[in-house]
DOZAKE-27028 format. One line per field, with one value per residue (C-alpha): residue in three letters; x, y, z negated. Coordinates in steps of 0.001 Angstrom, whole numbers, plus 500000, padded with zeros to 6 digits. Example, Ala and Ser with C-alpha at 12.3 -4.5 7.8 and 13.67 -1.06 7.14 Angstrom:
REM residues 2
residu = [ALA, SER]
u = [512300, 513670]
v = [495500, 498940]
w = [492200, 492860]
//
This chain:
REM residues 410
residu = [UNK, UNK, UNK, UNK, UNK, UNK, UNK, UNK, UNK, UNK, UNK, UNK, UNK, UNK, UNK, UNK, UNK, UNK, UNK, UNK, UNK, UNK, UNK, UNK, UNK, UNK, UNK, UNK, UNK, UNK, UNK, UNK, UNK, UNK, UNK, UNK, UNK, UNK, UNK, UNK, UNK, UNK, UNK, UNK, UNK, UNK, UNK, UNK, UNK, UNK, UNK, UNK, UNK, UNK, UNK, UNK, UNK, UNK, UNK, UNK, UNK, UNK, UNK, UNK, UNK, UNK, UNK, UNK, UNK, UNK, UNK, UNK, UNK, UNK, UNK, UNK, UNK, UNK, UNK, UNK, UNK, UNK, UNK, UNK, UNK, UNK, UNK, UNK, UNK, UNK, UNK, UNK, UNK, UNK, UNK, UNK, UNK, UNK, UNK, UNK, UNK, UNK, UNK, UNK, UNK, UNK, UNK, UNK, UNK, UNK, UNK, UNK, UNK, UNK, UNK, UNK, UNK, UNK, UNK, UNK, UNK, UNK, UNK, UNK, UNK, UNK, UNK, UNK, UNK, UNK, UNK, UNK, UNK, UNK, UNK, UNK, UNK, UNK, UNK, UNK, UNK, UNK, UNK, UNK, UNK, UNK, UNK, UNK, UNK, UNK, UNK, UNK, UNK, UNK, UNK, UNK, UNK, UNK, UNK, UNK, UNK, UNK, UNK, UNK, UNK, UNK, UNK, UNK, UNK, UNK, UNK, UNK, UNK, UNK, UNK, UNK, UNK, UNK, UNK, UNK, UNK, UNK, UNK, UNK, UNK, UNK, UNK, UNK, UNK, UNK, UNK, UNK, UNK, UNK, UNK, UNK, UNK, UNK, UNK, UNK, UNK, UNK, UNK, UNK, UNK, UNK, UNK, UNK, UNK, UNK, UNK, UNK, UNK, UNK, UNK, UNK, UNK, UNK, UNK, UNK, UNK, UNK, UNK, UNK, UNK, UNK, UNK, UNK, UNK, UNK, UNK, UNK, UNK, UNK, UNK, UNK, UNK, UNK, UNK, UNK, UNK, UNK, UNK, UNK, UNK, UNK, UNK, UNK, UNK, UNK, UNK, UNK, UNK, UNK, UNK, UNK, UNK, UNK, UNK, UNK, UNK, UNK, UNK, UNK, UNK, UNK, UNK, UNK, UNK, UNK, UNK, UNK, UNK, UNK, UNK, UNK, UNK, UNK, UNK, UNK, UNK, UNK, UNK, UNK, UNK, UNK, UNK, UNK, UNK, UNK, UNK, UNK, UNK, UNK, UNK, UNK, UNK, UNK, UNK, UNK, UNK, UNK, UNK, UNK, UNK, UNK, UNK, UNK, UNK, UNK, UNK, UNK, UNK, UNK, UNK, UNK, UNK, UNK, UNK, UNK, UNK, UNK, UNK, UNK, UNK, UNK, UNK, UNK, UNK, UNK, UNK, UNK, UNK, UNK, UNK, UNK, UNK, UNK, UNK, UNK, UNK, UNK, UNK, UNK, UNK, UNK, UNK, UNK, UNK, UNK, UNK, UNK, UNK, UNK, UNK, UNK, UNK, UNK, UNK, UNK, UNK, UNK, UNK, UNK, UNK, UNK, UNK, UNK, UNK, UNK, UNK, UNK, UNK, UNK, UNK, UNK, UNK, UNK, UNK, UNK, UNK, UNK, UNK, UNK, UNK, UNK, UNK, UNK, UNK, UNK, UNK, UNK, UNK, UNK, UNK, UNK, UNK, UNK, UNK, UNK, UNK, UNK, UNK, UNK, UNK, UNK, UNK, UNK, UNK, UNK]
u = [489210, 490100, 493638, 493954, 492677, 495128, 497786, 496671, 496316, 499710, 501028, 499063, 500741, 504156, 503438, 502314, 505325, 507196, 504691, 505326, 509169, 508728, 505576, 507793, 511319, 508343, 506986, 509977, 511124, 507610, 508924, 512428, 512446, 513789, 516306, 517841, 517410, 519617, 521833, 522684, 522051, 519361, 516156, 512881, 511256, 514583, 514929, 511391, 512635, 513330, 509886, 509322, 512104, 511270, 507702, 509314, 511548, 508202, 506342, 508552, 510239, 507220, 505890, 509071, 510955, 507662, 507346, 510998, 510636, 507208, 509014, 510567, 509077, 507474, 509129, 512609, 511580, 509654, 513278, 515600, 513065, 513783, 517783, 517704, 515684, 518064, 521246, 519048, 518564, 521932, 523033, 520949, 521649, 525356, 525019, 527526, 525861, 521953, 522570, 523628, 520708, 518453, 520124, 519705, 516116, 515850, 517374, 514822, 511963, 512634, 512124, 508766, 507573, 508157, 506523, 503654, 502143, 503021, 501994, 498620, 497987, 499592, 496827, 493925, 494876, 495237, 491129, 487957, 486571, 484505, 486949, 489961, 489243, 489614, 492501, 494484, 493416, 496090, 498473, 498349, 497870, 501621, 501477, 499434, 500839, 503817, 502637, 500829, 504210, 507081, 506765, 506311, 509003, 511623, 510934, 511567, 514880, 515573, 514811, 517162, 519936, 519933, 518201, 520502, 520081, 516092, 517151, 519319, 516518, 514664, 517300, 516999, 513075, 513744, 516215, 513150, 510928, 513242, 512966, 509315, 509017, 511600, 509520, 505756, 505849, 505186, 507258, 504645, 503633, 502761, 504909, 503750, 502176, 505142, 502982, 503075, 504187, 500025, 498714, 500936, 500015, 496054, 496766, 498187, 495616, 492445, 490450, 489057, 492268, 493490, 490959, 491034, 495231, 494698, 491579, 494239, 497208, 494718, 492678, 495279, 497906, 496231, 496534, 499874, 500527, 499661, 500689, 504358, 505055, 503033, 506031, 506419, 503373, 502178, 505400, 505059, 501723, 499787, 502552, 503601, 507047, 509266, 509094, 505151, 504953, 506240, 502884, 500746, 502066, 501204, 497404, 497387, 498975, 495663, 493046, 494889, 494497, 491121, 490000, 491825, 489804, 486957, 488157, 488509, 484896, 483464, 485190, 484158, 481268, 480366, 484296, 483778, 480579, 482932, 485210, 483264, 481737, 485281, 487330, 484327, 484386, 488437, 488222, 485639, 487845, 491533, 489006, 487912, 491588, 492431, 490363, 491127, 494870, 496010, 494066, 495656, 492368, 490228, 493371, 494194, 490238, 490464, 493675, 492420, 489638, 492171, 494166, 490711, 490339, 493719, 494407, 490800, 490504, 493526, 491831, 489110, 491592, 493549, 491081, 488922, 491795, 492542, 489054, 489063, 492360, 490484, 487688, 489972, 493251, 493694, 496890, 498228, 497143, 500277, 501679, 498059, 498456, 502022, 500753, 498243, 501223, 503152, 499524, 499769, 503324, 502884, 500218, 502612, 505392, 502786, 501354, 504749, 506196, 502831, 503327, 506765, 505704, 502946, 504797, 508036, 505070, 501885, 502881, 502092, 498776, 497664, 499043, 495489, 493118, 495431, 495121, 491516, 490964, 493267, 491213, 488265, 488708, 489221, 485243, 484371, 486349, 485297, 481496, 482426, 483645, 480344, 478330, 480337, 480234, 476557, 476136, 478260, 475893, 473111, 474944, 475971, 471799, 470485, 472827, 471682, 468094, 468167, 470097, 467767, 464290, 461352, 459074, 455707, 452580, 451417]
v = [483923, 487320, 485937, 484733, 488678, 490365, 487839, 488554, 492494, 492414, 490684, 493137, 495990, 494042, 494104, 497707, 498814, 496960, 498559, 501870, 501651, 500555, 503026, 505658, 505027, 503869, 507248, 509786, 510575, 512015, 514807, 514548, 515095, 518805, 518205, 515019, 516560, 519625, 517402, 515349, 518138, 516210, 517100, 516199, 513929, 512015, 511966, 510258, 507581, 506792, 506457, 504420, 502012, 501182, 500376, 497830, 496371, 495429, 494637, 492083, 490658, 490080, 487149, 486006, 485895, 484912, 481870, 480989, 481723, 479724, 476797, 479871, 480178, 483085, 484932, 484043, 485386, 488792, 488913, 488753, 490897, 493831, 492993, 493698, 497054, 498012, 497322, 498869, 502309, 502589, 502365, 505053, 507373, 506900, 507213, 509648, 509404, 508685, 505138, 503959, 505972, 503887, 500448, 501015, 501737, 498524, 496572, 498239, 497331, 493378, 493374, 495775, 493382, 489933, 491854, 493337, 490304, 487395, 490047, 490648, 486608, 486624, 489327, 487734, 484371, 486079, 486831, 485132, 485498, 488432, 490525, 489837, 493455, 495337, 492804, 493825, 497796, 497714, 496062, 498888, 501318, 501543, 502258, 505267, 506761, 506511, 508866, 510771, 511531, 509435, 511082, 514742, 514139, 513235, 515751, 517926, 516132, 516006, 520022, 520818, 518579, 516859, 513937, 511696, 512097, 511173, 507910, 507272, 508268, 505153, 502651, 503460, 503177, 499677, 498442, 499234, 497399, 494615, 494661, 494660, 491283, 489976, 490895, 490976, 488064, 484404, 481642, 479207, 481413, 478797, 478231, 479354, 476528, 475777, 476256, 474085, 475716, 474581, 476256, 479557, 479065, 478865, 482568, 484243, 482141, 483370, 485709, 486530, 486874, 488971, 491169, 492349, 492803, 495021, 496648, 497361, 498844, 501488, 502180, 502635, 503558, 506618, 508705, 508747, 510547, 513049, 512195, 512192, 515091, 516756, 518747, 520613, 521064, 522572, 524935, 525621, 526012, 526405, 528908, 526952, 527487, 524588, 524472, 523945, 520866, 518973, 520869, 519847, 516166, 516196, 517239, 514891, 511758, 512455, 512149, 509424, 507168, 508502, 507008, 503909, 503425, 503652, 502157, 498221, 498888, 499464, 496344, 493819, 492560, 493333, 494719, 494794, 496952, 499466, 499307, 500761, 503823, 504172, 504476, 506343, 509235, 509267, 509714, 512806, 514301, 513971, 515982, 518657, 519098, 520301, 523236, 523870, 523228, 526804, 528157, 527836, 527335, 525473, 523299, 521990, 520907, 518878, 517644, 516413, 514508, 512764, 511634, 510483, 507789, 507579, 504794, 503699, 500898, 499261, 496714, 496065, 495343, 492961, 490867, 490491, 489073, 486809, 485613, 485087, 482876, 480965, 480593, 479652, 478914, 477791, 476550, 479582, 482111, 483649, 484219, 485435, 488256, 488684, 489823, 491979, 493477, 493762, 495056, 497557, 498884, 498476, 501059, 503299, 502625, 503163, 506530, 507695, 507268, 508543, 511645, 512347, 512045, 514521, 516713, 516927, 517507, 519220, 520605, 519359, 520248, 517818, 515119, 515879, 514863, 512078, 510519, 511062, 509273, 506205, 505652, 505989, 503279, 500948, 501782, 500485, 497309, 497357, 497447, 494339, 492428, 493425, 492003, 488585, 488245, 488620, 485931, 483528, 484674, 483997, 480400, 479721, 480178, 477906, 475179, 475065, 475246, 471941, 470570, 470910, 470874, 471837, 469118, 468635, 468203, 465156]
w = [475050, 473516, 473215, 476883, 478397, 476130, 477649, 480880, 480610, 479752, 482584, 484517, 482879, 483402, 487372, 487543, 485927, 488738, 491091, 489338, 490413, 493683, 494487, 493668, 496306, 498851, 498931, 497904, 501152, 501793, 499160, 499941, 504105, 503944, 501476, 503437, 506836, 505660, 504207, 507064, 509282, 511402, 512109, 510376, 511982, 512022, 508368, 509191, 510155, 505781, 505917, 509399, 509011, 504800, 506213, 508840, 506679, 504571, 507670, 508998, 504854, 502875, 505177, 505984, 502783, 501373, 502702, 501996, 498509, 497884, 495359, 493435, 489902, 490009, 487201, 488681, 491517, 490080, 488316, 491929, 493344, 491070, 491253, 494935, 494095, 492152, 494689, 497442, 495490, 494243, 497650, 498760, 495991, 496813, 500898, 502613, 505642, 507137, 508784, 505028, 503828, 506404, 505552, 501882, 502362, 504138, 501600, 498942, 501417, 500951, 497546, 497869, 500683, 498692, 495230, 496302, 498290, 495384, 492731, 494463, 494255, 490647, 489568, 490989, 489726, 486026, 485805, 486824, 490148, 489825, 488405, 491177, 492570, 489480, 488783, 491377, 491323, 487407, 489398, 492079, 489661, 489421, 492937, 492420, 489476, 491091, 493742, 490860, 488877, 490072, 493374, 492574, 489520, 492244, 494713, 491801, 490486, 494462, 494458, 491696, 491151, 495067, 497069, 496023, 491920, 492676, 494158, 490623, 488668, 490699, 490107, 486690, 486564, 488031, 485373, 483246, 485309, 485144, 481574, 481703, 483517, 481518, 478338, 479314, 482126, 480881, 482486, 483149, 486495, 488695, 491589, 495200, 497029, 499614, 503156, 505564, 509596, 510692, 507797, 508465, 512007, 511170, 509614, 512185, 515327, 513054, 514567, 511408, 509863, 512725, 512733, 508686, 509415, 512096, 509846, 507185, 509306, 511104, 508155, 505762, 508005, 509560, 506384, 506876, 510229, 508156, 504709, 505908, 507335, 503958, 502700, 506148, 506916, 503423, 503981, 507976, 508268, 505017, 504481, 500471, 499278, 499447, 495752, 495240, 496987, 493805, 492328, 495383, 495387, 491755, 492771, 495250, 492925, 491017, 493917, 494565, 490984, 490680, 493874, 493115, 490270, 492200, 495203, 492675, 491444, 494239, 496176, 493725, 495054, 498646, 499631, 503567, 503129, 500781, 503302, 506167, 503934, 502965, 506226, 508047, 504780, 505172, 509103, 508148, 505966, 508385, 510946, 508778, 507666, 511119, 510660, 506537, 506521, 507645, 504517, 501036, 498918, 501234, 502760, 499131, 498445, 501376, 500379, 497067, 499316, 501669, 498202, 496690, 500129, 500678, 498512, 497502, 500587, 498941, 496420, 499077, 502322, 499580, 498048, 501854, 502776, 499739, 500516, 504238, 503326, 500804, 503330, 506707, 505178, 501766, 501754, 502824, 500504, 499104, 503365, 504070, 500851, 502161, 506164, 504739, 502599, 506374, 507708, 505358, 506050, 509575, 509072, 507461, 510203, 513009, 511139, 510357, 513851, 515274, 513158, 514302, 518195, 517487, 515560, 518174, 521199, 519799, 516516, 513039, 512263, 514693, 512976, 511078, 514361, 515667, 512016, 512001, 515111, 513370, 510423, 512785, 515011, 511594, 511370, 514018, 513747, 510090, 511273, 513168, 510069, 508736, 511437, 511277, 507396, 506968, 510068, 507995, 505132, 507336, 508309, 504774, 503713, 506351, 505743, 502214, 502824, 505205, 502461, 499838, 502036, 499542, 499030, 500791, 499219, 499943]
//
């Protein structure tokens, strides 16, 4: 038994160093924007669009490729994955201009889109039931220690030696990662169940399903109407130098794996109810930023709170959804893990673009409000997949009461 966890711990460790390396190009623009904008001589927000159009390519490649990949061993396929990482950021570390930039980040988007949502399954296959959550927290734990050092470490490289040198460094990190499957991942990974076009269809028709995809875009995406436009708006309005936001990114990277941590925990058993006190807390805190963010000392304490919350509904949204597939589409688990992975980005694309808009119009430091009132409508929608789990509780009870009646005395 000992034997089998250490095998599977390592295979965890072999996925979050994958996660690690693609964590860190998903969120390096966020660091980079300034330095790429003067580069290319554009402005800002359209240097955004790194950020906007990576998060589309996810949205719309991990359920598609997916699916056509489902009879790939899963090793091969962790393999290819990190091949085409590797292509896409040596492309962008060599682009001369921002539409090869753009495609290159697309092209490094199809491999994070076809990862993350067969690792997710991978990791909660690995342990038993009850530990899925925390299961799938290591594996995104190379998501968040990404954002923790790989991010801040490239906006740094990016600061001194140029944007482009930070996308090298990545390339590199994902030879390593490459190596790390190679190594650390078994080769009897079971195959992905090929799905069938009526069980992909059940997904997408479920109102249940529906619901906890649209959950997951606005209550992770609404951080980041904020989140990307960090770097001018600590410099703009907090009034940082350009050179402490590697600092402040590193401050925030923390928040961000501490309230990972807490966010798997916490999911484990009753994840929609984490959920709700999760989102509503997070909605609290993008309001009260409005007010803090002009002020050095009290703008970086709420900071830290919008890192800690940031990331911590991550576990949760993943393994609700893992269940609701097990519950309403079986067959279809490894599609349903891959449109919560598109939810996800679709969040980021909708927050990023959202962010730009408000930022061209209003100013930035209402990208703070208009991503509090995001996250906030994910309450509400989150309070609803509350009220429908405990009636299927309710259901679930009665039907196995009447099933086992308790006898009467005679």
């Amino acid at each position: 038994m000992n034997l089998e966890r250490k095998r599977s711990t390592l295979a965890l460790l072999a996925l979050a160093v994958s996660a690690f390396a693609i964590g860190t190009t998903e969120f390096i623009s966020v660091g980079l924007l300034p330095l790429i904008a003067d580069d290319f001589h554009i402005s800002v927000t359209t240097s955004g669009l790194t950020v906007t159009l990576y998060a589309l390519g996810v949205t719309f490649g991990a359920p598609v490729l997916t699916s056509l990949t489902s009879g790939v061993s899963r090793k091969t396929l962790l393999l290819w994955i990190m091949i085409v990482f590797i292509a896409g950021n040596s492309l962008a570390a060599g682009a001369g201009s921002i539409g090869v930039l753009l495609i290159a980040r697309v092209i490094s988007a199809l491999a994070h889109g076809v990862f993350m949502s067969i690792g997710s399954t991978i990791a909660a296959d690995l342990v038993p039931e009850d530990r899925r959550a925390s299961a799938i927290a290591i594996m995104f734990s190379g998501l968040t220690v990404a954002t923790v050092t790989g991010v801040p470490l490239g906006t740094l490289i990016g600061q001194h030696w140029g944007w482009r040198t930070a996308f090298l460094a990545i390339a590199v990190i994902g030879v390593l990662a490459f190596i790390a499957n190679l190594i650390l991942v078994s080769g009897n990974l079971r195959k992905g169940t090929p799905t069938q076009f009526r069980d992909q269809l059940n997904l997408i028709t479920n109102g249940r399903l529906l619901l906890a995809f649209v959950i997951t875009a606005l209550g992770y995406g609404g951080t980041f109407v904020v989140f990307t436009y960090l770097s001018p708006l600590l410099h703009e309005i907090t009034g940082f130098k350009k050179e402490t936001a590697a600092v402040i990114l590193l401050i925030y990277g923390i928040a961000i794996a501490i309230g990972n941590v807490i966010g798997g925990k916490a999911a484990n058993r009753k994840p929609v109810r984490a959920l709700f006190y999760m989102f509503a807390i997070q909605s609290l805190v993008l309001f009260i930023l409005a007010f803090t963010i002009p002020y050095k000392t009290a703008g970086l304490i709420t900071l830290f709170l919008m890192g800690l919350f940031a990331f911590m509904n991550v576990p949760g949204l993943q393994i609700y959804v893992v269940m609701l597939a097990e519950r309403f589409a079986p067959k279809a688990k490894d599609v349903a893990s891959a449109l919560n992975i598109a939810a996800f980005n679709a969040g980021i694309a909708i927050g990023a673009y959202l962010g730009g808009i408000v930022t061209d119009h209003i100013g930035l430091i209402h990208t703070t409000w208009v991503g509090a009132i995001m996250v906030l409508s994910a309450v509400f929608l989150t309070a609803r997949a509350r009220t429908l789990e405990k009636r299927d509780a309710t259901v679930a009870s009665t039907e196995t009461g009447s099933m086992n009646p308790i006898p009467q005395k005679g």
